[in-house]
FIKEKOL-562405 format. One line per field, with one value per atom (N, C-alpha, C): residue number from 1; x, y, z. Coordinates in steps of 0.1 Angstrom, whole numbers, padded with zeros to 4 digits. Layout:
BEGIN
resi	NUM ...
east	X ...
north	Y ...
up	Z ...
END
This chain:
BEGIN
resi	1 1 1 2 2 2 3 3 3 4 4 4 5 5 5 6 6 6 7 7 7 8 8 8 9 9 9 10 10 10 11 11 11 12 12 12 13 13 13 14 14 14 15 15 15 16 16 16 17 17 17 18 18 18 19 19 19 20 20 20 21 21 21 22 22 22 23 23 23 24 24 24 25 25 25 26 26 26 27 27 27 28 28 28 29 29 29 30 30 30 31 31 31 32 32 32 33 33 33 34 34 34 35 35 35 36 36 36 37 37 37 38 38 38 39 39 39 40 40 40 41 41 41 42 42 42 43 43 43 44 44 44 45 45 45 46 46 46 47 47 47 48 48 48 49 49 49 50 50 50 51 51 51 52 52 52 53 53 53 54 54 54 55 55 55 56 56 56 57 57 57 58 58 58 59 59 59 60 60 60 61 61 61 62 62 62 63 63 63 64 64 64 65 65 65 66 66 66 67 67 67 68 68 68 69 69 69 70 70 70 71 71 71 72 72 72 73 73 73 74 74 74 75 75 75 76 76 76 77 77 77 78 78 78 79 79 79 80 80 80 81 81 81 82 82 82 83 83 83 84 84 84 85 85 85 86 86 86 87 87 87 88 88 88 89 89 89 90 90 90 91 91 91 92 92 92 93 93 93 94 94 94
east	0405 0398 0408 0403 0417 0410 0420 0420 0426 0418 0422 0420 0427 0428 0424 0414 0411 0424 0429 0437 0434 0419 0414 0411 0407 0415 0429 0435 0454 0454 0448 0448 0442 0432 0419 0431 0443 0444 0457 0460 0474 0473 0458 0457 0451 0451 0444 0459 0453 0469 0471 0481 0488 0480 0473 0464 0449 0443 0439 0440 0451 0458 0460 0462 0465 0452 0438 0425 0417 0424 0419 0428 0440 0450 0440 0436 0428 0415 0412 0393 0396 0407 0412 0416 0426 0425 0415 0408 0391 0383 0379 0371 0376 0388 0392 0387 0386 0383 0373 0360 0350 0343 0344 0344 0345 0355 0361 0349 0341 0334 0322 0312 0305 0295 0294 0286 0296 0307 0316 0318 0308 0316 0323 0322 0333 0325 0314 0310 0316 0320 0325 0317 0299 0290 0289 0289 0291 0278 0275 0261 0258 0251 0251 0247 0254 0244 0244 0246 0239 0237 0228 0223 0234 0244 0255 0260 0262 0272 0278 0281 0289 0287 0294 0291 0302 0295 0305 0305 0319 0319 0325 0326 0332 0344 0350 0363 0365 0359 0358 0349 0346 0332 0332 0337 0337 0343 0347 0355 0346 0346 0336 0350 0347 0357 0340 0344 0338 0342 0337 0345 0332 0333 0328 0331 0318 0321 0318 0326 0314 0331 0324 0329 0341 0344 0356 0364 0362 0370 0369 0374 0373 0375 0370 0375 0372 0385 0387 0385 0372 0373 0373 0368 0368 0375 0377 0377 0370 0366 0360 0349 0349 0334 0329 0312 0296 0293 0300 0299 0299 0313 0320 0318 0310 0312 0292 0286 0269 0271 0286 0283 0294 0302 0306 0290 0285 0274 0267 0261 0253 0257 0273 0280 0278 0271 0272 0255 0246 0232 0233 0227 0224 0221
north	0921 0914 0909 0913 0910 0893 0888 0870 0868 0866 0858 0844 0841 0827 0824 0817 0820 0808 0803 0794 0780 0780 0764 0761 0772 0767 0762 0765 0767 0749 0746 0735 0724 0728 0715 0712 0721 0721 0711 0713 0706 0698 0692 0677 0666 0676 0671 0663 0647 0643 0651 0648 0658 0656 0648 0648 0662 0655 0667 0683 0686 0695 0705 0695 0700 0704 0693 0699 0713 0710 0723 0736 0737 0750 0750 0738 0743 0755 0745 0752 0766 0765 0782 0788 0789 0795 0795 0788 0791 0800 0798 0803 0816 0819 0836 0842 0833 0833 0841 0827 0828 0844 0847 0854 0871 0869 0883 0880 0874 0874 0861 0865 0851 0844 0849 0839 0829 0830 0817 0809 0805 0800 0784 0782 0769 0757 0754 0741 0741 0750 0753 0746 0747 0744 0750 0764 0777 0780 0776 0781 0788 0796 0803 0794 0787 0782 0788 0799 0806 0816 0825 0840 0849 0845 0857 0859 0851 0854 0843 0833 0819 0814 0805 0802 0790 0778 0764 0760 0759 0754 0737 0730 0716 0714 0706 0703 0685 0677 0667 0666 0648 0646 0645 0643 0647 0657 0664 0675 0688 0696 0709 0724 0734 0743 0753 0762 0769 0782 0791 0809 0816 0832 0840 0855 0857 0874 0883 0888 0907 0914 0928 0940 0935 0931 0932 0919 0912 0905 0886 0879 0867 0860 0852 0845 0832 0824 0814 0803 0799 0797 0783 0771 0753 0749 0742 0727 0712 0707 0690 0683 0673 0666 0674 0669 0673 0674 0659 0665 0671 0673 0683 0696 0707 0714 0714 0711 0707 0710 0698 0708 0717 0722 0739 0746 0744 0754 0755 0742 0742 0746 0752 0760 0777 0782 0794 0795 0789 0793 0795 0808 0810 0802
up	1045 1056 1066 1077 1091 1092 1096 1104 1118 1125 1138 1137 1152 1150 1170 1171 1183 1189 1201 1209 1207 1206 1205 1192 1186 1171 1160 1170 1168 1177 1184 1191 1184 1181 1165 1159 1152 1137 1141 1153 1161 1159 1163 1171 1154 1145 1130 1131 1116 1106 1100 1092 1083 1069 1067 1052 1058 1068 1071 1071 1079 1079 1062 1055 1038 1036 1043 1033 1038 1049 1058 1054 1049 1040 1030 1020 1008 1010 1020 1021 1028 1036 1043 1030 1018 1008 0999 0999 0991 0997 1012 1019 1019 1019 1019 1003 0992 0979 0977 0984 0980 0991 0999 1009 1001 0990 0986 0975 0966 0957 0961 0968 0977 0964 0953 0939 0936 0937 0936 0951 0954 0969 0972 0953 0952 0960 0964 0968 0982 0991 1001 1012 1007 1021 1029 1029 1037 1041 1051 1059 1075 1079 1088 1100 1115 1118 1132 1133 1146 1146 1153 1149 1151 1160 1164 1153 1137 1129 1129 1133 1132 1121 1112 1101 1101 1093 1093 1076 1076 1061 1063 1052 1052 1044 1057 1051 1047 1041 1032 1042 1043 1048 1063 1072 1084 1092 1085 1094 1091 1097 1099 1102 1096 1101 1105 1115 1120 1121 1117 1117 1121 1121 1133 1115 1113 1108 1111 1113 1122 1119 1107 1106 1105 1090 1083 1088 1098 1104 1106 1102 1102 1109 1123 1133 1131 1133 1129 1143 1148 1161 1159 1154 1155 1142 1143 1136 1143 1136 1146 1138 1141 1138 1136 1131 1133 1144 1152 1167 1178 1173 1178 1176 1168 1168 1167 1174 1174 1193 1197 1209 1215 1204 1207 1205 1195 1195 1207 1214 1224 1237 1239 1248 1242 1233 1228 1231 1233 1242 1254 1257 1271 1281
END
């Protein structure tokens, strides 16, 4: 599986603490885990929430990671709140 990392994602992970930062390595090594075998998806919270393919998993209880799948490839586009990423979504409707 290829991984990108979109700019404003490389930007979220900057602006995280460093405790954050560590929980968000875990759930990026799980999520590539559970991804290669998806019946183990480790309590990840992995759900689809837009039709394009966008999918948000949880990184403890307020942080949200957001990724992108289409054809082999994994884009790594948010990090943020609930809020935060409720209105990234609402920039992705027409």
């Amino acid at each position: 599986m290829r991984i990108e990392l979109v700019e404003r994602f490389q930007r979220d992970v900057a602006a995280l603490p460093t405790d954050q930062r560590a929980a968000l390595f875990d759930v990026l090594l799980a999520l590539h885990q559970a991804l290669q075998s998806p019946h183990t998806h480790a309590g990840l919270g992995l759900r689809k929430i837009h039709p394009t393919g966008v999918w948000e998993t949880r990184v403890g209880l307020g942080l949200r990671l957001v990724f992108a799948l289409a054809a082999g490839t994994l884009t790594r586009v948010r990090v943020g709140s609930h809020h935060e990423i409720r209105r990234y979504l609402r920039s992705l409707e027409p």
